[in-house]
Rosetta silent file (secondary structure, phi, psi, omega in degrees, C-alpha in Angstrom):
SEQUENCE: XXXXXXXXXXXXXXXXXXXXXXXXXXXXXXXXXXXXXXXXXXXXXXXXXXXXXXXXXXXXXXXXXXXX
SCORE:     score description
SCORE:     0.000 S_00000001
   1 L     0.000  132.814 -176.027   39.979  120.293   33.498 S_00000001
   2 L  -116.799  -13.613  162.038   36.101  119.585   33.192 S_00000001
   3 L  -133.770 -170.001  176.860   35.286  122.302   30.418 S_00000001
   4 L  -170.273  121.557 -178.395   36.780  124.722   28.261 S_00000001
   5 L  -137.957  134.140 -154.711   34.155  127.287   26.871 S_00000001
   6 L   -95.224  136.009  165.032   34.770  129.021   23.644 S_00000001
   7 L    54.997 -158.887 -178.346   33.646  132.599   22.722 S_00000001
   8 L  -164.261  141.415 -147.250   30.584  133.674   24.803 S_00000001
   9 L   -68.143 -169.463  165.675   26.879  133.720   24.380 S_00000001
  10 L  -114.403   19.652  173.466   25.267  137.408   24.262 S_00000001
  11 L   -55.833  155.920  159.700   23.148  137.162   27.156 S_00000001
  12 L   -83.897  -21.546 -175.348   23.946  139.676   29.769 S_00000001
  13 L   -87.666    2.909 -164.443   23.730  137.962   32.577 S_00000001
  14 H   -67.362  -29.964  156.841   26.649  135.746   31.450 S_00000001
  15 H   -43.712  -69.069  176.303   29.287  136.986   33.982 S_00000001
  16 H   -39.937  -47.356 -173.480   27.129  136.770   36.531 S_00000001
  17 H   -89.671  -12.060 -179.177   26.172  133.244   35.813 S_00000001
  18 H   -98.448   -0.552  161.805   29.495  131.727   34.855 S_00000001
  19 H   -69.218  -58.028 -134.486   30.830  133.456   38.420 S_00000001
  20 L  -103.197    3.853 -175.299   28.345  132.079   39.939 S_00000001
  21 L  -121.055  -23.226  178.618   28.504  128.176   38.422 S_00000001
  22 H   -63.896  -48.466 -153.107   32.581  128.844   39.063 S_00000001
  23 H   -73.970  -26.717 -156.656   31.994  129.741   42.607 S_00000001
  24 H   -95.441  -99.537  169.074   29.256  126.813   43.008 S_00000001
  25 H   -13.725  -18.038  160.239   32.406  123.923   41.445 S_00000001
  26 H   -98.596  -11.651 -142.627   34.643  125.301   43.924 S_00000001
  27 H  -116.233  -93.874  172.903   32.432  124.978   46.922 S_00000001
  28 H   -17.326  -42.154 -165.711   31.985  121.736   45.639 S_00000001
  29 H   -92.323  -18.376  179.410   35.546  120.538   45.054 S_00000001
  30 H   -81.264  -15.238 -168.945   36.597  121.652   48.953 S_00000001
  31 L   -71.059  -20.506  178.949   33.671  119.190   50.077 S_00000001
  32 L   -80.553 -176.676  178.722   35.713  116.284   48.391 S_00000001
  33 L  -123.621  107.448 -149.057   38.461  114.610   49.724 S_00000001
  34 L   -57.201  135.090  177.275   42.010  114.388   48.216 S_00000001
  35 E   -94.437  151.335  168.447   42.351  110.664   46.543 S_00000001
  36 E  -112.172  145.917  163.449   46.013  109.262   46.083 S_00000001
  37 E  -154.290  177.569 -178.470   46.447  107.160   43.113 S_00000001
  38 L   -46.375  -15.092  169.360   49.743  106.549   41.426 S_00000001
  39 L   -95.018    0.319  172.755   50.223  110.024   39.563 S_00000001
  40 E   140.301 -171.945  169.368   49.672  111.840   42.806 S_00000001
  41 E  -111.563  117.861 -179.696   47.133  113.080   45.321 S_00000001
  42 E  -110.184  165.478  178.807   44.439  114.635   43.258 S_00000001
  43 L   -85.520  129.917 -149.127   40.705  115.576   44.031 S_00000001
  44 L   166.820  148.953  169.697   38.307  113.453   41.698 S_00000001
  45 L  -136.173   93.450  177.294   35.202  111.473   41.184 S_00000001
  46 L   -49.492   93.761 -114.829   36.055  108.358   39.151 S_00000001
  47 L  -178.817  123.875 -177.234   33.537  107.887   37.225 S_00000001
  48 L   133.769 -169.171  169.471   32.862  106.536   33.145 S_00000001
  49 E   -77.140  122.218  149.713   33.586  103.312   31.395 S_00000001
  50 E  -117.848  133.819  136.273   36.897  101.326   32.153 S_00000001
  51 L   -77.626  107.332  166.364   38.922   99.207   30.011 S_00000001
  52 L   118.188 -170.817 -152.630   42.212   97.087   31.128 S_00000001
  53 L    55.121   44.413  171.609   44.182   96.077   34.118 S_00000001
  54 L    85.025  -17.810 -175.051   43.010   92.493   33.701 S_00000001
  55 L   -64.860  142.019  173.564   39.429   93.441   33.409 S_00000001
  56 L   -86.816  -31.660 -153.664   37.771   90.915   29.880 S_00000001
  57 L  -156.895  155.170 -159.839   35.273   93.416   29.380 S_00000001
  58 L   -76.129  144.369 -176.064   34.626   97.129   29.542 S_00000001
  59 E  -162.224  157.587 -168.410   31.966   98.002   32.646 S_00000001
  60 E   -80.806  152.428  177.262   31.630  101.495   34.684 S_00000001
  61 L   -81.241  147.690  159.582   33.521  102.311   37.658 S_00000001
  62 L   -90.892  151.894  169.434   31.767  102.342   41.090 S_00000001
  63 L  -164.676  127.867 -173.120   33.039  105.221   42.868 S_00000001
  64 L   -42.851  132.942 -178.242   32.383  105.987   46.447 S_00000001
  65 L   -47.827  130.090 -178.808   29.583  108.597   47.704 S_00000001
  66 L   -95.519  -20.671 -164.954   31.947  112.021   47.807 S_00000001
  67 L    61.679   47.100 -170.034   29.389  113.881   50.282 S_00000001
  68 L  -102.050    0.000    0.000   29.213  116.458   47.786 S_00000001
C-alpha cells in the first residue's frame, strides 16, 4: 500500500484526477519487474534507510534502475 487518502478535497475535478494518478501507478507498476525476496514474489522499488543484517550503521539502499 503506498497511500491511504482520507475524506476528499472539494475540488471538482477530484475524480477525474485521482482516476487519472490511479491509472498513471498502474501503468507504472506493469513496467516493473516482479522481485523475489523471502516473503514472496512481489513488485517493488527498495528504496529508504536500512538497519540490520550485519550492517554497523544505518545507510540507504541502492536499488536497481526499474525502467519505469
Amino acid at each position: 500500500m503506498i497511500a491511504v487518502l482520507v475524506g476528499r478535497p472539494l475540488e471538482e475535478t477530484w475524480g477525474d484526477i485521482s482516476n487519472e494518478v490511479a491509472e498513471l501507478m498502474l501503468h507504472a507498476g506493469q513496467q516493473m519487474k516482479p522481485d523475489t525476496s523471502r516473503r514472496g514474489i512481489y513488485t517493488a522499488i527498495h528504496t529508504g534507510v536500512s538497519y540490520g543484517g550485519g550492517q554497523q550503521v544505518a545507510q540507504f539502499l541502492a536499488f536497481r534502475q526499474m525502467g519505469i
